[in-house]
C-alpha positions as CSV (number, residue, x, y, z in Angstrom):
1,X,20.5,-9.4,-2.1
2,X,22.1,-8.7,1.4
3,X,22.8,-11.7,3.6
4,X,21.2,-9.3,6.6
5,X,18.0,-7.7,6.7
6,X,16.5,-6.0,9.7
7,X,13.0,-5.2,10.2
8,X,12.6,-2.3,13.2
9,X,9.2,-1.5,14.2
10,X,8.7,2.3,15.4
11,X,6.9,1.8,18.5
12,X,4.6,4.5,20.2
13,X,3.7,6.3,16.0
14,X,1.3,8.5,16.9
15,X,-2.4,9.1,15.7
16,X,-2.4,11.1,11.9
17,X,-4.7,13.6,11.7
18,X,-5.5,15.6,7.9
19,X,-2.3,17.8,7.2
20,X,0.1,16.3,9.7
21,X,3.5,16.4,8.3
22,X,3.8,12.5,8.0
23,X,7.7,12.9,6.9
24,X,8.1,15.1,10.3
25,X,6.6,12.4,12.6
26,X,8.7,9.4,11.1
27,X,11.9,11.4,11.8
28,X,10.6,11.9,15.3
29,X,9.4,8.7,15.6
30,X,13.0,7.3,14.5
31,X,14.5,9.2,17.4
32,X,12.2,8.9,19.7
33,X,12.9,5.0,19.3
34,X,17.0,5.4,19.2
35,X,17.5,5.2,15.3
36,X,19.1,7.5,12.7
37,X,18.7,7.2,9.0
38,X,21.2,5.4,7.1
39,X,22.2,5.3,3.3
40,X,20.3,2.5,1.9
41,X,17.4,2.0,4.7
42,X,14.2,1.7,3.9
43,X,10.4,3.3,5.7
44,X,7.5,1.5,5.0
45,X,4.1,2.4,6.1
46,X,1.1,1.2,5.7
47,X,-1.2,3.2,3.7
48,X,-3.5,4.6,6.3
49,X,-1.1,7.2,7.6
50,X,-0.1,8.7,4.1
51,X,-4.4,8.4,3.3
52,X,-4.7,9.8,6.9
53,X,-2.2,12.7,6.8
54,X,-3.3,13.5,2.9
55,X,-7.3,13.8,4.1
56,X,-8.6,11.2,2.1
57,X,-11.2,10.6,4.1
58,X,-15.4,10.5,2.8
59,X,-18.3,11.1,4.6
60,X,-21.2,9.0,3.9
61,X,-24.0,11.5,4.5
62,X,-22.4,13.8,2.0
63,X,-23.3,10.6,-0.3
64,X,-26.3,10.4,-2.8
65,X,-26.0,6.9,-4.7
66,X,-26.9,7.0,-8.2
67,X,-29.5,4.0,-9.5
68,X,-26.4,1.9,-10.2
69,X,-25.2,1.9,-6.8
70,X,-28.6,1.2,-5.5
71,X,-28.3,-2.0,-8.1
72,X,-25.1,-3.1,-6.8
73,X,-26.4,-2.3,-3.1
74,X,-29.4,-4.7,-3.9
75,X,-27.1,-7.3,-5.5
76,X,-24.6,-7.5,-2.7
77,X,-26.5,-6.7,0.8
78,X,-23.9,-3.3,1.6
79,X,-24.7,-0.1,1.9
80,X,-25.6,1.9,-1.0
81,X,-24.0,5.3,-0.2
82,X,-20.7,3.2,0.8
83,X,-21.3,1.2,-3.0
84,X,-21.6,5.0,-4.1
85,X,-18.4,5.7,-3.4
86,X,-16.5,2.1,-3.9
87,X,-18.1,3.1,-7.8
88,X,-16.1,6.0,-7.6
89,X,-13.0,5.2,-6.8
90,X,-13.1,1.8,-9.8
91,X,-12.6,1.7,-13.3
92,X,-15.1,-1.1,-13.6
93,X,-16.6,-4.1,-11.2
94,X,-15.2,-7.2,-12.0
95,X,-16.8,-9.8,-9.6
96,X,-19.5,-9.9,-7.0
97,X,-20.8,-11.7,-4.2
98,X,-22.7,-10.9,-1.1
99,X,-21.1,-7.7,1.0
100,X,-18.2,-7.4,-1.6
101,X,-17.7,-5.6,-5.1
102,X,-14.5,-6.8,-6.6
103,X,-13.6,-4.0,-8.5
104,X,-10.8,-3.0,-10.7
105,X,-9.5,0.0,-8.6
106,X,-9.1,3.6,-10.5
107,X,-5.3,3.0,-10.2
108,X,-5.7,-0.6,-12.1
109,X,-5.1,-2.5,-9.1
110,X,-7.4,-5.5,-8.7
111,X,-9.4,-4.9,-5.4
112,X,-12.1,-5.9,-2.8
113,X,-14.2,-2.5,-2.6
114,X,-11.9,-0.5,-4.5
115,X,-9.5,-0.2,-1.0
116,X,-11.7,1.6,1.3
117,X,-11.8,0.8,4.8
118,X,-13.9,2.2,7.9
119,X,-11.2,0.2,10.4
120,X,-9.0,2.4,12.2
121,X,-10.4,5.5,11.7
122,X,-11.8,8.0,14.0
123,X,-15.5,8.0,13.2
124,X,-15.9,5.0,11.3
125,X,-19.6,4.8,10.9
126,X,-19.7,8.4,9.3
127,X,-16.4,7.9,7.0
128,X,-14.3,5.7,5.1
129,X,-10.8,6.4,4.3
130,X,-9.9,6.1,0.8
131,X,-6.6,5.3,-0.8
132,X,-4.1,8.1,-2.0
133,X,-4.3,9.3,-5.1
134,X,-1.1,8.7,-6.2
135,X,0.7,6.6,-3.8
136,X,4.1,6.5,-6.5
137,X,4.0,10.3,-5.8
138,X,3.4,10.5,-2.1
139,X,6.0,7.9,-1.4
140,X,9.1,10.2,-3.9
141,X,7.5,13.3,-1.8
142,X,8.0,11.6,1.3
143,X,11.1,10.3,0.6
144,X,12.4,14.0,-0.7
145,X,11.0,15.7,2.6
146,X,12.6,13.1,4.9
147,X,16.1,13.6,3.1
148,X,15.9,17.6,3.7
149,X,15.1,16.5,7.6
150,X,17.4,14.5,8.3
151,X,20.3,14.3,5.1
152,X,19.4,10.6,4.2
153,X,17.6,10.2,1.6
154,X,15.6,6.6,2.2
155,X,13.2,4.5,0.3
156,X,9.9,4.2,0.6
157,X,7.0,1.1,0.6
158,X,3.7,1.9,1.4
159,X,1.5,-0.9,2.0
160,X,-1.8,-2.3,1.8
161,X,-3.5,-5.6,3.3
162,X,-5.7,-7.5,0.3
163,X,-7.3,-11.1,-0.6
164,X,-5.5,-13.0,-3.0
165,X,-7.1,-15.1,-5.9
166,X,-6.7,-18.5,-4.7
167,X,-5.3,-17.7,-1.3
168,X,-7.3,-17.9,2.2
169,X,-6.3,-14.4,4.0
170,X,-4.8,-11.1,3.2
171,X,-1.3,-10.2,2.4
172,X,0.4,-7.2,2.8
173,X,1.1,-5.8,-1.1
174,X,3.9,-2.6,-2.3
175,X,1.0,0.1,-3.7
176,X,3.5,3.0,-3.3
177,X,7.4,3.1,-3.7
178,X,10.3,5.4,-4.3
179,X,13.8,4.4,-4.5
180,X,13.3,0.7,-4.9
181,X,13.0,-1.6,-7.8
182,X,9.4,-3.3,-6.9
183,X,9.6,-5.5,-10.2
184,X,12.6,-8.0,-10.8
185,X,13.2,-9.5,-14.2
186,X,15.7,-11.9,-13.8
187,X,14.7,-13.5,-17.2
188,X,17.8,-14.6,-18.7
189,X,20.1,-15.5,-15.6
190,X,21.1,-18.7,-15.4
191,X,19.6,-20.9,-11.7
192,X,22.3,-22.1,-9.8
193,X,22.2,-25.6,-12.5
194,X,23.8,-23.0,-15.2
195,X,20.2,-22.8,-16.7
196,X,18.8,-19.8,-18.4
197,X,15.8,-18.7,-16.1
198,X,12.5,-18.5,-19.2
199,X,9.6,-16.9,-17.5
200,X,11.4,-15.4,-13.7
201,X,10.3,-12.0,-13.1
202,X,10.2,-11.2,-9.0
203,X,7.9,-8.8,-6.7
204,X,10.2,-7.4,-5.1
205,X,8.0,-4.8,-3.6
206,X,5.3,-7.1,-2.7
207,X,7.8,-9.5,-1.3
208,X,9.2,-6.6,1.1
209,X,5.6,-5.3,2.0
210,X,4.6,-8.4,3.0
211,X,7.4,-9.1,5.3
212,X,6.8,-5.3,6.6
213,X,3.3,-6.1,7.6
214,X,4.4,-8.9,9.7
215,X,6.4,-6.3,11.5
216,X,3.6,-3.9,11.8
217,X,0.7,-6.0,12.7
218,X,-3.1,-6.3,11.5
219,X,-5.0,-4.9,13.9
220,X,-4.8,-2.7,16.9
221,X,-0.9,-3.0,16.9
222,X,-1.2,0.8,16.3
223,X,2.7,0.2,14.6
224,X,2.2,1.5,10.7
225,X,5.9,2.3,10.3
226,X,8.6,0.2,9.9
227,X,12.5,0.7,9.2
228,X,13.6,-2.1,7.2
229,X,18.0,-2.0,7.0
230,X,20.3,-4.2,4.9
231,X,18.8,-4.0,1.4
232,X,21.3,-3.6,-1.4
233,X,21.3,0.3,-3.0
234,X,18.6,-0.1,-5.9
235,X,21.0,1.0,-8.9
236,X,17.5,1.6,-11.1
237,X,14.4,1.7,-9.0
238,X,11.1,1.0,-10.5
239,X,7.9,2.2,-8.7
240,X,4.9,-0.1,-7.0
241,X,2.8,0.8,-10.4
242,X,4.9,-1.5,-12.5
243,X,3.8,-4.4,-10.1
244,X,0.0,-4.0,-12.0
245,X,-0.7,-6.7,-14.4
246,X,-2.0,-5.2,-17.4
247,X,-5.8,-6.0,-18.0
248,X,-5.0,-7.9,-20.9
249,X,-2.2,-9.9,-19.9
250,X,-4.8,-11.0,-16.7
251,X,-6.8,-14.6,-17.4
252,X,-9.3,-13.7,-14.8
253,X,-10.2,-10.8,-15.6
Protein backbone atom coordinates (compact mmCIF):
# COMPACT_ATOMS: atom_id res chain seq x y z
CA UNK A 1 0.00 0.00 0.00
CA UNK A 2 1.25 3.58 -0.81
CA UNK A 3 2.56 5.65 2.05
CA UNK A 4 0.33 8.69 0.41
CA UNK A 5 -3.14 8.73 -0.46
CA UNK A 6 -5.11 11.71 -1.47
CA UNK A 7 -8.73 12.09 -1.46
CA UNK A 8 -9.96 15.25 -3.93
CA UNK A 9 -13.43 16.05 -3.80
CA UNK A 10 -14.87 17.49 -7.28
CA UNK A 11 -16.61 20.48 -6.20
CA UNK A 12 -19.62 22.13 -8.13
CA UNK A 13 -20.67 18.09 -9.99
CA UNK A 14 -23.64 18.97 -11.52
CA UNK A 15 -27.30 17.57 -11.38
CA UNK A 16 -27.60 13.98 -13.56
CA UNK A 17 -30.39 13.76 -15.47
CA UNK A 18 -31.47 10.10 -17.53
CA UNK A 19 -28.90 9.67 -20.47
CA UNK A 20 -26.25 12.27 -19.34
CA UNK A 21 -22.96 11.04 -20.32
CA UNK A 22 -21.69 10.55 -16.68
CA UNK A 23 -18.03 9.71 -18.05
CA UNK A 24 -18.29 13.23 -19.97
CA UNK A 25 -19.21 15.21 -16.88
CA UNK A 26 -16.38 13.71 -14.58
CA UNK A 27 -13.78 14.68 -17.19
CA UNK A 28 -15.33 18.12 -17.11
CA UNK A 29 -15.72 18.19 -13.64
CA UNK A 30 -11.88 17.22 -13.19
CA UNK A 31 -10.90 20.30 -15.19
CA UNK A 32 -13.21 22.44 -14.17
CA UNK A 33 -11.65 21.78 -10.58
CA UNK A 34 -7.75 21.97 -11.98
CA UNK A 35 -7.07 18.07 -12.20
CA UNK A 36 -5.94 15.71 -14.98
CA UNK A 37 -6.04 12.07 -14.89
CA UNK A 38 -3.11 10.16 -13.88
CA UNK A 39 -1.95 6.42 -14.24
CA UNK A 40 -3.08 4.74 -11.24
CA UNK A 41 -5.94 7.36 -9.89
CA UNK A 42 -8.92 6.29 -8.95
CA UNK A 43 -13.07 7.94 -9.44
CA UNK A 44 -15.44 7.03 -7.09
CA UNK A 45 -18.98 7.98 -7.08
CA UNK A 46 -21.57 7.31 -5.30
CA UNK A 47 -24.20 5.32 -6.80
CA UNK A 48 -26.88 7.88 -7.41
CA UNK A 49 -25.24 9.51 -10.39
CA UNK A 50 -24.41 6.17 -12.37
CA UNK A 51 -28.56 5.06 -11.16
CA UNK A 52 -29.30 8.77 -12.20
CA UNK A 53 -27.60 8.94 -15.59
CA UNK A 54 -28.63 5.04 -16.44
CA UNK A 55 -32.63 6.07 -15.65
CA UNK A 56 -33.18 3.79 -13.03
CA UNK A 57 -35.68 5.66 -11.72
CA UNK A 58 -39.64 4.07 -10.69
CA UNK A 59 -42.77 5.69 -10.51
CA UNK A 60 -45.04 4.68 -7.84
CA UNK A 61 -48.35 5.35 -9.54
CA UNK A 62 -47.23 3.05 -12.32
CA UNK A 63 -47.25 0.52 -9.20
CA UNK A 64 -50.06 -2.17 -8.51
CA UNK A 65 -48.84 -4.23 -5.40
CA UNK A 66 -49.60 -7.83 -5.50
CA UNK A 67 -51.36 -9.41 -2.12
CA UNK A 68 -47.84 -10.08 -0.80
CA UNK A 69 -46.82 -6.68 -0.85
CA UNK A 70 -50.01 -5.64 0.74
CA UNK A 71 -48.88 -8.35 3.53
CA UNK A 72 -45.50 -6.98 3.97
CA UNK A 73 -47.18 -3.27 3.77
CA UNK A 74 -49.46 -4.42 6.70
CA UNK A 75 -46.52 -6.04 8.64
CA UNK A 76 -44.20 -3.16 8.44
CA UNK A 77 -46.41 0.33 8.34
CA UNK A 78 -44.66 1.44 4.55
CA UNK A 79 -46.23 1.95 1.70
CA UNK A 80 -47.40 -0.88 -0.30
CA UNK A 81 -46.67 0.20 -3.98
CA UNK A 82 -43.03 1.25 -2.55
CA UNK A 83 -43.01 -2.72 -0.76
CA UNK A 84 -44.12 -3.57 -4.53
CA UNK A 85 -41.19 -2.57 -5.90
CA UNK A 86 -38.50 -3.24 -2.86
CA UNK A 87 -40.16 -7.12 -3.75
CA UNK A 88 -38.84 -6.62 -7.00
CA UNK A 89 -35.72 -5.72 -6.86
CA UNK A 90 -34.94 -8.88 -3.78
CA UNK A 91 -34.25 -12.44 -4.04
CA UNK A 92 -35.96 -13.00 -0.79
CA UNK A 93 -36.89 -10.94 2.69
CA UNK A 94 -34.75 -11.84 5.29
CA UNK A 95 -35.75 -9.74 8.32
CA UNK A 96 -38.50 -7.33 9.22
CA UNK A 97 -39.46 -4.69 11.56
CA UNK A 98 -41.61 -1.63 11.44
CA UNK A 99 -40.93 0.77 8.14
CA UNK A 100 -38.00 -1.63 6.96
CA UNK A 101 -37.81 -5.01 4.81
CA UNK A 102 -34.36 -6.35 5.10
CA UNK A 103 -34.11 -8.05 2.02
CA UNK A 104 -31.54 -9.99 0.24
CA UNK A 105 -31.03 -7.64 -2.80
CA UNK A 106 -31.40 -9.29 -6.50
CA UNK A 107 -27.58 -8.81 -6.80
CA UNK A 108 -27.03 -10.95 -3.35
CA UNK A 109 -26.12 -8.06 -1.44
CA UNK A 110 -27.69 -7.98 2.05
CA UNK A 111 -29.91 -4.72 2.19
CA UNK A 112 -32.45 -2.45 4.05
CA UNK A 113 -35.23 -2.09 1.22
CA UNK A 114 -33.40 -3.72 -1.41
CA UNK A 115 -31.28 -0.10 -1.94
CA UNK A 116 -34.00 2.15 -3.05
CA UNK A 117 -34.02 5.68 -2.01
CA UNK A 118 -36.52 8.65 -2.64
CA UNK A 119 -33.50 11.23 -1.06
CA UNK A 120 -31.95 13.28 -3.58
CA UNK A 121 -34.04 12.91 -6.32
CA UNK A 122 -36.10 15.26 -8.23
CA UNK A 123 -39.68 14.24 -7.45
CA UNK A 124 -39.20 12.12 -4.62
CA UNK A 125 -42.75 11.49 -3.55
CA UNK A 126 -43.62 10.16 -7.18
CA UNK A 127 -40.19 8.01 -7.65
CA UNK A 128 -37.59 6.13 -6.14
CA UNK A 129 -34.32 5.53 -7.65
CA UNK A 130 -33.20 2.12 -7.84
CA UNK A 131 -29.74 0.70 -8.00
CA UNK A 132 -27.97 -0.20 -11.38
CA UNK A 133 -28.32 -3.18 -12.75
CA UNK A 134 -24.99 -4.20 -12.94
CA UNK A 135 -22.82 -1.78 -11.12
CA UNK A 136 -19.44 -4.29 -12.01
CA UNK A 137 -20.44 -3.41 -15.70
CA UNK A 138 -21.21 0.30 -15.43
CA UNK A 139 -18.11 0.97 -13.46
CA UNK A 140 -15.57 -1.21 -16.58
CA UNK A 141 -17.93 1.01 -19.01
CA UNK A 142 -17.11 3.99 -17.28
CA UNK A 143 -13.78 3.38 -16.78
CA UNK A 144 -13.34 2.45 -20.76
CA UNK A 145 -15.30 5.72 -21.85
CA UNK A 146 -13.23 8.01 -19.52
CA UNK A 147 -9.89 6.43 -20.97
CA UNK A 148 -10.96 7.31 -24.77
CA UNK A 149 -11.69 11.00 -23.15
CA UNK A 150 -9.01 11.75 -21.68
CA UNK A 151 -5.97 8.71 -22.44
CA UNK A 152 -5.95 7.49 -18.75
CA UNK A 153 -7.56 4.78 -18.11
CA UNK A 154 -8.62 5.04 -14.16
CA UNK A 155 -10.40 2.81 -11.68
CA UNK A 156 -13.59 2.90 -10.57
CA UNK A 157 -15.61 2.58 -6.96
CA UNK A 158 -19.04 3.22 -6.89
CA UNK A 159 -20.58 3.46 -3.56
CA UNK A 160 -23.44 3.00 -1.53
CA UNK A 161 -24.36 4.23 2.19
CA UNK A 162 -25.92 0.95 4.32
CA UNK A 163 -26.61 -0.29 8.10
CA UNK A 164 -24.32 -2.73 9.30
CA UNK A 165 -25.26 -5.83 11.52
CA UNK A 166 -24.11 -4.79 14.83
CA UNK A 167 -23.08 -1.33 13.96
CA UNK A 168 -25.20 2.02 14.90
CA UNK A 169 -25.07 4.14 11.48
CA UNK A 170 -24.33 3.69 7.83
CA UNK A 171 -21.19 3.11 6.08
CA UNK A 172 -20.23 3.79 2.79
CA UNK A 173 -19.66 0.09 0.96
CA UNK A 174 -17.71 -0.77 -2.86
CA UNK A 175 -21.01 -2.10 -4.88
CA UNK A 176 -19.36 -1.36 -8.27
CA UNK A 177 -15.60 -1.61 -9.31
CA UNK A 178 -13.28 -1.80 -12.20
CA UNK A 179 -9.60 -1.89 -12.13
CA UNK A 180 -9.21 -2.60 -8.46
CA UNK A 181 -8.84 -5.62 -6.36
CA UNK A 182 -11.95 -5.01 -3.83
CA UNK A 183 -11.10 -8.50 -1.95
CA UNK A 184 -7.60 -9.10 -0.30
CA UNK A 185 -6.57 -12.52 0.82
CA UNK A 186 -3.54 -12.14 2.57
CA UNK A 187 -4.02 -15.69 4.10
CA UNK A 188 -0.66 -17.10 4.31
CA UNK A 189 1.66 -13.94 4.88
CA UNK A 190 3.37 -13.85 7.81
CA UNK A 191 2.22 -10.45 10.55
CA UNK A 192 5.11 -8.40 11.29
CA UNK A 193 5.88 -11.39 14.45
CA UNK A 194 6.96 -13.84 11.37
CA UNK A 195 3.48 -15.46 11.89
CA UNK A 196 1.47 -17.10 9.20
CA UNK A 197 -1.80 -14.92 8.96
CA UNK A 198 -4.87 -18.16 9.32
CA UNK A 199 -8.19 -16.48 8.57
CA UNK A 200 -6.86 -12.50 6.97
CA UNK A 201 -8.82 -11.73 3.95
CA UNK A 202 -9.31 -7.61 3.50
CA UNK A 203 -12.12 -5.31 1.90
CA UNK A 204 -10.35 -3.45 0.17
CA UNK A 205 -13.14 -2.00 -1.72
CA UNK A 206 -15.22 -1.34 1.19
CA UNK A 207 -12.30 -0.01 3.01
CA UNK A 208 -11.72 2.70 0.06
CA UNK A 209 -15.53 3.43 -0.29
CA UNK A 210 -15.90 4.21 3.00
CA UNK A 211 -13.10 6.64 3.26
CA UNK A 212 -14.58 8.07 -0.21
CA UNK A 213 -17.85 8.82 1.43
CA UNK A 214 -16.19 10.79 4.07
CA UNK A 215 -14.94 12.90 1.27
CA UNK A 216 -18.23 13.17 -0.46
CA UNK A 217 -20.58 13.78 2.33
CA UNK A 218 -24.19 12.36 3.44
CA UNK A 219 -26.42 14.73 2.69
CA UNK A 220 -26.87 17.86 0.72
CA UNK A 221 -23.07 18.11 0.12
CA UNK A 222 -24.20 17.65 -3.51
CA UNK A 223 -20.19 16.23 -3.93
CA UNK A 224 -20.86 12.37 -5.39
CA UNK A 225 -17.45 12.25 -7.06
CA UNK A 226 -14.24 11.91 -5.72
CA UNK A 227 -10.56 11.39 -7.11
CA UNK A 228 -8.72 9.28 -4.86
CA UNK A 229 -4.54 9.33 -5.97
CA UNK A 230 -1.66 7.28 -4.49
CA UNK A 231 -3.00 3.75 -4.61
CA UNK A 232 -0.59 1.07 -5.81
CA UNK A 233 -1.44 -0.21 -9.69
CA UNK A 234 -3.84 -3.30 -8.96
CA UNK A 235 -1.66 -6.06 -10.82
CA UNK A 236 -5.04 -8.48 -10.70
CA UNK A 237 -8.17 -6.49 -9.94
CA UNK A 238 -11.20 -8.25 -8.58
CA UNK A 239 -14.60 -6.61 -8.98
CA UNK A 240 -17.09 -5.20 -5.88
CA UNK A 241 -19.22 -8.70 -6.51
CA UNK A 242 -16.55 -10.80 -4.90
CA UNK A 243 -17.03 -8.60 -1.70
CA UNK A 244 -20.74 -10.74 -1.39
CA UNK A 245 -20.66 -13.30 1.21
CA UNK A 246 -22.15 -16.29 -0.18
CA UNK A 247 -25.61 -17.15 1.42
CA UNK A 248 -24.30 -20.13 2.85
CA UNK A 249 -21.14 -19.08 4.31
CA UNK A 250 -23.59 -16.19 6.19
CA UNK A 251 -24.61 -17.17 10.06
CA UNK A 252 -27.36 -14.75 9.97
CA UNK A 253 -28.90 -15.35 7.35
Amino acid sequence: MASTMSFHTLADFPHVQPGDDLAQLIADCLAANGLTLEPGDLVALAQKVVSKAEGRYRRLDDVVPTREAEDWAQRTGKDAQLVQITLDEANHVLRYRPNLLVVEQRLGMVMANAGIDQSNIDGSGEQVLLLPEDPDRSAEALAGALERLTGVRPAILITDSVGRAWRIGTCGIAIGAAGIRCVDDIRGDDDMMGRELKVSIVGHGDQLAAAACVAMGEGAEGTPAVLIRGLPVEPEPLPASALVRPAIDDMFR
